[in-house]
Each structure stands twice: as structure tokens, then as C-alpha cells.
KEMAR-215629 format. One record per residue (C-alpha): chain; residue number from 1; x, y, z; residue in one letter. Coordinates in nm, 2 decimals, padded with zeros to 4 digits. Layout:
N
+---+-----+--------+--------+--------+---+
! c !   k !      x !      y !      z ! r !
+---+-----+--------+--------+--------+---+
! A ! NUM !      X !      Y !      Z ! A !
...
+---+-----+--------+--------+--------+---+
END
This chain:
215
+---+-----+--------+--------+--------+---+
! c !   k !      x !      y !      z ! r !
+---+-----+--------+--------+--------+---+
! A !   1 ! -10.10 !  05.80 ! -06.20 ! X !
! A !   2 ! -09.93 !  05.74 ! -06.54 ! X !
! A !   3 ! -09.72 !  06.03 ! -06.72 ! X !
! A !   4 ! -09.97 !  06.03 ! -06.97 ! X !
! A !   5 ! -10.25 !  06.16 ! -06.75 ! X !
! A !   6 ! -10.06 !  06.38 ! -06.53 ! X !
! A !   7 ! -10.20 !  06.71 ! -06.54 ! X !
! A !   8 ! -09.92 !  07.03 ! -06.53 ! X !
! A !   9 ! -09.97 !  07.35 ! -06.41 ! X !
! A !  10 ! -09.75 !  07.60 ! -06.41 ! X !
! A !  11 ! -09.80 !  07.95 ! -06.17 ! X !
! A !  12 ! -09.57 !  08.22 ! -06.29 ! X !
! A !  13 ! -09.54 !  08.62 ! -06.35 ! X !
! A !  14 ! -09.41 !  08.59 ! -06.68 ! X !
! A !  15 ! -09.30 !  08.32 ! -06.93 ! X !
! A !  16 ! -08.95 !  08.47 ! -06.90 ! X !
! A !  17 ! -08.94 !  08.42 ! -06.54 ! X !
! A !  18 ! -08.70 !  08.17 ! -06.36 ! X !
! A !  19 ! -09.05 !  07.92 ! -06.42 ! X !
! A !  20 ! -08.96 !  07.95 ! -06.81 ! X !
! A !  21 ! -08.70 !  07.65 ! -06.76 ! X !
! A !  22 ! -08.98 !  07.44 ! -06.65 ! X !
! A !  23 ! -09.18 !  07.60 ! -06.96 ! X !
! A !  24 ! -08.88 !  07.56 ! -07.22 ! X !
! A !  25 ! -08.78 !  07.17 ! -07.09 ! X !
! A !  26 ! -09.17 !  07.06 ! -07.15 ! X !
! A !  27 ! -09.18 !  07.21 ! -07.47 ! X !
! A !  28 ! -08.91 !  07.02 ! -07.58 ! X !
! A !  29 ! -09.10 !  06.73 ! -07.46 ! X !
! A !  30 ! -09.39 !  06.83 ! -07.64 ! X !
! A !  31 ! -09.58 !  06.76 ! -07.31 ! X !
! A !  32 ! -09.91 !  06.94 ! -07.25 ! X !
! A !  33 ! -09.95 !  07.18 ! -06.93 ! X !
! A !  34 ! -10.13 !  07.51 ! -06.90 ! X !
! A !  35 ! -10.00 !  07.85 ! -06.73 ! X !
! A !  36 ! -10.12 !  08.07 ! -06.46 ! X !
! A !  37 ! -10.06 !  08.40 ! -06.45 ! X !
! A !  38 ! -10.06 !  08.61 ! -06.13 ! X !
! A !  39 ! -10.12 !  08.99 ! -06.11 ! X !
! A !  40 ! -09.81 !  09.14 ! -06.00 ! X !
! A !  41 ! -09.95 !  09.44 ! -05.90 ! X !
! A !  42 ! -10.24 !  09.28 ! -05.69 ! X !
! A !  43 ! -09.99 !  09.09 ! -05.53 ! X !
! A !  44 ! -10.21 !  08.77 ! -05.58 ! X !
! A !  45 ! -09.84 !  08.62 ! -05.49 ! X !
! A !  46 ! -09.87 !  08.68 ! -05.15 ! X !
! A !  47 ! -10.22 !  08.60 ! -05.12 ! X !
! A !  48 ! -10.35 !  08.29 ! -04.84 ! X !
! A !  49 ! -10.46 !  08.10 ! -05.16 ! X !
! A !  50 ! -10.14 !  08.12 ! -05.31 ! X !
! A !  51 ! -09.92 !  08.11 ! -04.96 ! X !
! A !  52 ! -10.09 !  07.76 ! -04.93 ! X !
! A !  53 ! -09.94 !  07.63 ! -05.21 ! X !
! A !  54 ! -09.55 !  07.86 ! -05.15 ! X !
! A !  55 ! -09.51 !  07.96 ! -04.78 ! X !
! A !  56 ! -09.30 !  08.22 ! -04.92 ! X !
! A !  57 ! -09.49 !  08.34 ! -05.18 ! X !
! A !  58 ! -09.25 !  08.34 ! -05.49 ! X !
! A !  59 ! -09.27 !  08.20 ! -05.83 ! X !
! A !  60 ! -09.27 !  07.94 ! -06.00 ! X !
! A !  61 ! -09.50 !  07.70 ! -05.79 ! X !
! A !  62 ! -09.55 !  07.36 ! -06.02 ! X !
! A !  63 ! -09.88 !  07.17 ! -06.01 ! X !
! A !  64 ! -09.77 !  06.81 ! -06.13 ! X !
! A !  65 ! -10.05 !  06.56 ! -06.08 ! X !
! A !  66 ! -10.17 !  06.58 ! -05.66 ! X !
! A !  67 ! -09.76 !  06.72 ! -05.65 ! X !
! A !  68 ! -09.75 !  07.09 ! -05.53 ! X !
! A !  69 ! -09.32 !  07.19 ! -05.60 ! X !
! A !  70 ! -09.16 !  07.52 ! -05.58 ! X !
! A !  71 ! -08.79 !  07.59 ! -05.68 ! X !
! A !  72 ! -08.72 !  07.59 ! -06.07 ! X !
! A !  73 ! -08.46 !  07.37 ! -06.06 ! X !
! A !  74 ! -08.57 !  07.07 ! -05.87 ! X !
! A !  75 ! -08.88 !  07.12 ! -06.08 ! X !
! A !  76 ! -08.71 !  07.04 ! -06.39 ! X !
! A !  77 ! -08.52 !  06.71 ! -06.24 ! X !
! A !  78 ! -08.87 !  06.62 ! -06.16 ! X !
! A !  79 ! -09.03 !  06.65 ! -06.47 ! X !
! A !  80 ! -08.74 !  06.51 ! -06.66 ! X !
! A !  81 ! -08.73 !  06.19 ! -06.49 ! X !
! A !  82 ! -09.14 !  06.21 ! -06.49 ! X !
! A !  83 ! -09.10 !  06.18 ! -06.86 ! X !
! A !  84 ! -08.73 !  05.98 ! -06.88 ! X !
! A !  85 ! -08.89 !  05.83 ! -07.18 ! X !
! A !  86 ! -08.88 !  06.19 ! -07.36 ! X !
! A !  87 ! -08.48 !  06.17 ! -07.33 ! X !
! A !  88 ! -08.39 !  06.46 ! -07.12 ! X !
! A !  89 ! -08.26 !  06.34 ! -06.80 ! X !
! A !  90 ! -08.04 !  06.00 ! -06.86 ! X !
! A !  91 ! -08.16 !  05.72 ! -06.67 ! X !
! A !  92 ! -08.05 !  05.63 ! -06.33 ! X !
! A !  93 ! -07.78 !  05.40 ! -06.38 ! X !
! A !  94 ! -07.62 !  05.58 ! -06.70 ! X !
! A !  95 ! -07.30 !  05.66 ! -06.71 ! X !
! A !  96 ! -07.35 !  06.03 ! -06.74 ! X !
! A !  97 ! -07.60 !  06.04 ! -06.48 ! X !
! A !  98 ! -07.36 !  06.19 ! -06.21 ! X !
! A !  99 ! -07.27 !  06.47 ! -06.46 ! X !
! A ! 100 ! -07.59 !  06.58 ! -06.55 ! X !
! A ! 101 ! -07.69 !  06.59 ! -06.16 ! X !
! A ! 102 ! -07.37 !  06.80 ! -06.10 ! X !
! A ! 103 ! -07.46 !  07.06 ! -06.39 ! X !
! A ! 104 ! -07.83 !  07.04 ! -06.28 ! X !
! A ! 105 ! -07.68 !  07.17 ! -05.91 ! X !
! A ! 106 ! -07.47 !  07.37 ! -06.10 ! X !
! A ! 107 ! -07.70 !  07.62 ! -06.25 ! X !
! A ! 108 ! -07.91 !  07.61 ! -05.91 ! X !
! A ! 109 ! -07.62 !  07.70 ! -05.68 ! X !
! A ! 110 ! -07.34 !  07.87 ! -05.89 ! X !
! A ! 111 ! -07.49 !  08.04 ! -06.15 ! X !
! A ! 112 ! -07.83 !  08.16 ! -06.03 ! X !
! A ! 113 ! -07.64 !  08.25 ! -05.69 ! X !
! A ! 114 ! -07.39 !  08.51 ! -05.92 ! X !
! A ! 115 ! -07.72 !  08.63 ! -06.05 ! X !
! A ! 116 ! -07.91 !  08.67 ! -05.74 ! X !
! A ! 117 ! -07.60 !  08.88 ! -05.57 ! X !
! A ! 118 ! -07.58 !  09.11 ! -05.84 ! X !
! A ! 119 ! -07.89 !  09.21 ! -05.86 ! X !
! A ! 120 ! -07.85 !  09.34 ! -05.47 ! X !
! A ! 121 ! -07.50 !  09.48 ! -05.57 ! X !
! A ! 122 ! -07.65 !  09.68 ! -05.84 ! X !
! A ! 123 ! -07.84 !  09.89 ! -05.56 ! X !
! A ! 124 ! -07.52 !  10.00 ! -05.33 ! X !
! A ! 125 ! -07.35 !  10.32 ! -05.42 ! X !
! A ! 126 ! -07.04 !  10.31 ! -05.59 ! X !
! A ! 127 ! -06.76 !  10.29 ! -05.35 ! X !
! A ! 128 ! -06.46 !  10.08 ! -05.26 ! X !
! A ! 129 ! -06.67 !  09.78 ! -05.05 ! X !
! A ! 130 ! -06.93 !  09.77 ! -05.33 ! X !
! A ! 131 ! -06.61 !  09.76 ! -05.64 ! X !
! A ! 132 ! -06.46 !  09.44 ! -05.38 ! X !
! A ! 133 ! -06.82 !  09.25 ! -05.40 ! X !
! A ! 134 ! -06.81 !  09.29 ! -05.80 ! X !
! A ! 135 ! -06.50 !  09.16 ! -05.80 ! X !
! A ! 136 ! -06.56 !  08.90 ! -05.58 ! X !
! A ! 137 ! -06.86 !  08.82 ! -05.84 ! X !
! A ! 138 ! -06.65 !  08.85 ! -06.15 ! X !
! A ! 139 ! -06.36 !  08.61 ! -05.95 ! X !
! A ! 140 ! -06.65 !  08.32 ! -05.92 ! X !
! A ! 141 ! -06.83 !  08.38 ! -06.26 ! X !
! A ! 142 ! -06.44 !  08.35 ! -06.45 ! X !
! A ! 143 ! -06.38 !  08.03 ! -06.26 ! X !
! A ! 144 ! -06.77 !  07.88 ! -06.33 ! X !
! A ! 145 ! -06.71 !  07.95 ! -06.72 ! X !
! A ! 146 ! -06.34 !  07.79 ! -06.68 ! X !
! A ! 147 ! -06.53 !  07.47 ! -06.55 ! X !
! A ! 148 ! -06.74 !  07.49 ! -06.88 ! X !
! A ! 149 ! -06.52 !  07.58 ! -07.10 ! X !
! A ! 150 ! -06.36 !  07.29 ! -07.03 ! X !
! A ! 151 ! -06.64 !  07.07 ! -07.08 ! X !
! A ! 152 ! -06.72 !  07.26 ! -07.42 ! X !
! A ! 153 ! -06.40 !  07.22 ! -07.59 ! X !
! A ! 154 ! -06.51 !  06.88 ! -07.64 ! X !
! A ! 155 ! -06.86 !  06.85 ! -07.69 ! X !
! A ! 156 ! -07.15 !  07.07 ! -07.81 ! X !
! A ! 157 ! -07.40 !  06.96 ! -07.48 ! X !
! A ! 158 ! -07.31 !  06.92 ! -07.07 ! X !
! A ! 159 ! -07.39 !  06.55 ! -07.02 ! X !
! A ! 160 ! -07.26 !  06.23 ! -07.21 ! X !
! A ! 161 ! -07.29 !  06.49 ! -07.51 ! X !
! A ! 162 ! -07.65 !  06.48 ! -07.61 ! X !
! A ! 163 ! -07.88 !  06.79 ! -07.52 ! X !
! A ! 164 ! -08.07 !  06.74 ! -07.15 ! X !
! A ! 165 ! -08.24 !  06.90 ! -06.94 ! X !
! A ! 166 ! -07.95 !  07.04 ! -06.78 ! X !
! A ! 167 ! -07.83 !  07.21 ! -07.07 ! X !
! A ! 168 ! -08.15 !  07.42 ! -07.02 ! X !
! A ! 169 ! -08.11 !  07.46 ! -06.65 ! X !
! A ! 170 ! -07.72 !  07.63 ! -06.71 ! X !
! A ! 171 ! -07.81 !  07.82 ! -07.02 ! X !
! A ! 172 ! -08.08 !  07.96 ! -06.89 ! X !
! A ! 173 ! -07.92 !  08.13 ! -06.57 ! X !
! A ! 174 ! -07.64 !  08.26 ! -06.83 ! X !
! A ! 175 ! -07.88 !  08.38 ! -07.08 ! X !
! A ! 176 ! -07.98 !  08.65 ! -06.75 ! X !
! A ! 177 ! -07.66 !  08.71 ! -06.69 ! X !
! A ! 178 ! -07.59 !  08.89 ! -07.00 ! X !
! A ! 179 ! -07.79 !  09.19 ! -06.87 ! X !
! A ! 180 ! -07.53 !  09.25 ! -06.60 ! X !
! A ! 181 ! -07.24 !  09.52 ! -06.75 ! X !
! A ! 182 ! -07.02 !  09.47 ! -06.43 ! X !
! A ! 183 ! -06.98 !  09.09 ! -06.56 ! X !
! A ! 184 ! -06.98 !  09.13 ! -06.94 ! X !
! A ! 185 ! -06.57 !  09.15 ! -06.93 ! X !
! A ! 186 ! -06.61 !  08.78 ! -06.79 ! X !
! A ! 187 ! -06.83 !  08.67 ! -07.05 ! X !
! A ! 188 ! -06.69 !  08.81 ! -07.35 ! X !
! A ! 189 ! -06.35 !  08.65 ! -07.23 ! X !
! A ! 190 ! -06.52 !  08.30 ! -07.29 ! X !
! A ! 191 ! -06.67 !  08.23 ! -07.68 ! X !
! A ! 192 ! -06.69 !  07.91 ! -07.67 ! X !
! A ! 193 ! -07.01 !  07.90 ! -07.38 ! X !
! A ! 194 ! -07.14 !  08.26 ! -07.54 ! X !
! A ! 195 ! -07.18 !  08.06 ! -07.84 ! X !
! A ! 196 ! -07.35 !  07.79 ! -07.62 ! X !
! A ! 197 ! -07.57 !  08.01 ! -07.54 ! X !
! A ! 198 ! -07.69 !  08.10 ! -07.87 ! X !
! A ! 199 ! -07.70 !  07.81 ! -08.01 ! X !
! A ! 200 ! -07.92 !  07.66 ! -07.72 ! X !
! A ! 201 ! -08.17 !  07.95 ! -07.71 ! X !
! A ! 202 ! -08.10 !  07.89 ! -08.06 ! X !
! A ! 203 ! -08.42 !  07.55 ! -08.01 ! X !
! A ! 204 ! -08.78 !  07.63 ! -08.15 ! X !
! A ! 205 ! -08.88 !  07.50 ! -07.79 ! X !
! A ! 206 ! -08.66 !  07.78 ! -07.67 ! X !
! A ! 207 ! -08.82 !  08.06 ! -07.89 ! X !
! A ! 208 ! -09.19 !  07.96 ! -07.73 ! X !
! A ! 209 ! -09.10 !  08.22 ! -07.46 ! X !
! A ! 210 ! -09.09 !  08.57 ! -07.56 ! X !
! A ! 211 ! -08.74 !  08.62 ! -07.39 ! X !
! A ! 212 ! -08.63 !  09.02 ! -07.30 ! X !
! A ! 213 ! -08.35 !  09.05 ! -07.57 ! X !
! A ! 214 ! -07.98 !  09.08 ! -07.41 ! X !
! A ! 215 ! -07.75 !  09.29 ! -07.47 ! X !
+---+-----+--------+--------+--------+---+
END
């Protein structure tokens, strides 16, 4: 099967949910896939039918040709090299082929880990062990915005300076993280990736998704 035939679809609960990276990176593509929705409060999520396709029932679940994929970020590494043609993954032997691979792990494993612990902080009562776990939080995000900070003082995008897929994968799990107050001290300390931010949500393909509006 060719890229041109392969038919996408994309299960999700909203087009803001953690699928919306896949949604975003094909729209800059300009490639063709269709959505579908489940009822969050049917819980069509956990259903056999859908369990058959995510043992764990969570979203996104990708539908790439005969290719069932879960996870968001390995689901955009595989469409971008599906489509290496459309320019958003560098090729394999490219020079800036290991960076984009480390910023594509990046988002996966650093950012959206920050994002996923506060979320479970936010529920524990305020106390001394729960003030140590947002510090611990804020101690990680400072040194993951040092790392692209550094990368940002000299060029506008992640890898070998042209916009990629992982450029959406990074700005994307920032973009959520904005909604967190304990970590907004962090942020605000960094312009230079808050204005990254912007200026990649900033793309039309971006503004396909109706986004909840940060802070």
C-alpha cells in the first residue's frame, strides 16, 4: 500500500485531546483522514469493540491503512515518515535526524510526564508532602525549558531549524501546561519558548482544532 491510498482514521474524545497532534501534523500535510468520536459518557471507550483495537481503552487509537497504533507520539513518527515526502520528519540519514528523534522522545517522556503528575498532584490536600511533589515538578519543568531555551536562542524550530513534526509533538504538551498555576512561575521565567508557543499554535494547521484557550 502506497501513501497515497492509505486510508486514516483517527478515534478520539475531542479534537483537543492528546490525538490533536496526530490531527494538527496531518493537517499540515494536507493529508486526508476522517475522525471518530466516542461517547464519553457511554463509555464506548471501554467497550469489547473498542478494547480490541486499545487493551486499555484510552485515546487516541490511529487507523493507518491494515495498521491499528495507540500512543500519540509514536503515532506521529509514524505518519511523518509515512509521508517523509510532506517534509516533517527528516530522512533517515539526515544530519538532524538524531535531534528530531530526541525532541520527538522529548515531549513523550519529559513533558507530557510533568503534565500527567500534575494532574494527580492537583487532587492531594495541601500539605508539606504535596508542596515537595510541586516542587519536585517545577525543579524538572525549569531544567526541560533550560534544555530549550538553549536550542531557541538560535533558531526559530527544534530540528536542523525548519518546522517538523517534532515541533508539534513539544509544543503541544507545553501548550497544556499553561493551565497548571503551580507551574506558571516556571514558564513565565522562559520568553523565549512561551513565544514558541505562540507562534507555533500560531499555523492555520494549528487553528483547525478548536483548542480550550490558556490562561
Amino acid at each position: 500500500m502506497t501513501t497515497k491510498d492509505t486510508h486514516i482514521l483517527l478515534h478520539g474524545n475531542a479534537s483537543f485531546d492528546r490525538g490533536g497532534k496526530a490531527r494538527w501534523l496531518l493537517n499540515e500535510m494536507g493529508v486526508t483522514y476522517k475522525d471518530r468520536w466516542l461517547d464519553v459518557e457511554k463509555r464506548e471507550s471501554k467497550s469489547p469493540a473498542f478494547k480490541k483495537l486499545h487493551p486499555m481503552g484510552r485515546v487516541p487509537v490511529a487507523e493507518i491503512g491494515d495498521k491499528v497504533m495507540f500512543e500519540s507520539g509514536a503515532i506521529c513518527a509514524y505518519i511523518a515518515d509515512l509521508y517523509l515526502e510532506k517534509g516533517l520528519a527528516p530522512a533517515l540519514d539526515a544530519p538532524e535526524r538524531a535531534d528530531y528523534q530526541q525532541w520527538m522522545y522529548f515531549a513523550s517522556a519529559t513533558i507530557d510526564s510533568i503534565q500527567f503528575r500534575m494532574e494527580f498532584i492537583e487532587d492531594i490536600p495541601a500539605d508539606n508532602v504535596r508542596d515537595k511533589k510541586i516542587q519536585a515538578l517545577q525543579d524538572e519543568l525549569r531544567g526541560a525549558h533550560e534544555a530549550l531555551d538553549r536550542v531557541l536562542a538560535q533558531n526559530s524550530f527544534l530540528a536542523g531549524n525548519r518546522f517538523s513534526a517534532a515541533d508539534i509533538c513539544v509544543s503541544y504538551q507545553l501548550y497544556w501546561l499553561r493551565f497548571a498555576p503551580e507551574l506558571k512561575s516556571v514558564m513565565d521565567a522562559f520568553p523565549r519558548v512561551q513565544a514558541y508557543i505562540d507562534r507555533m499554535f500560531a499555523r492555520p494547521a494549528a487553528k483547525t482544532a478548536e483548542w480550550p484557550r490558556s490562561p
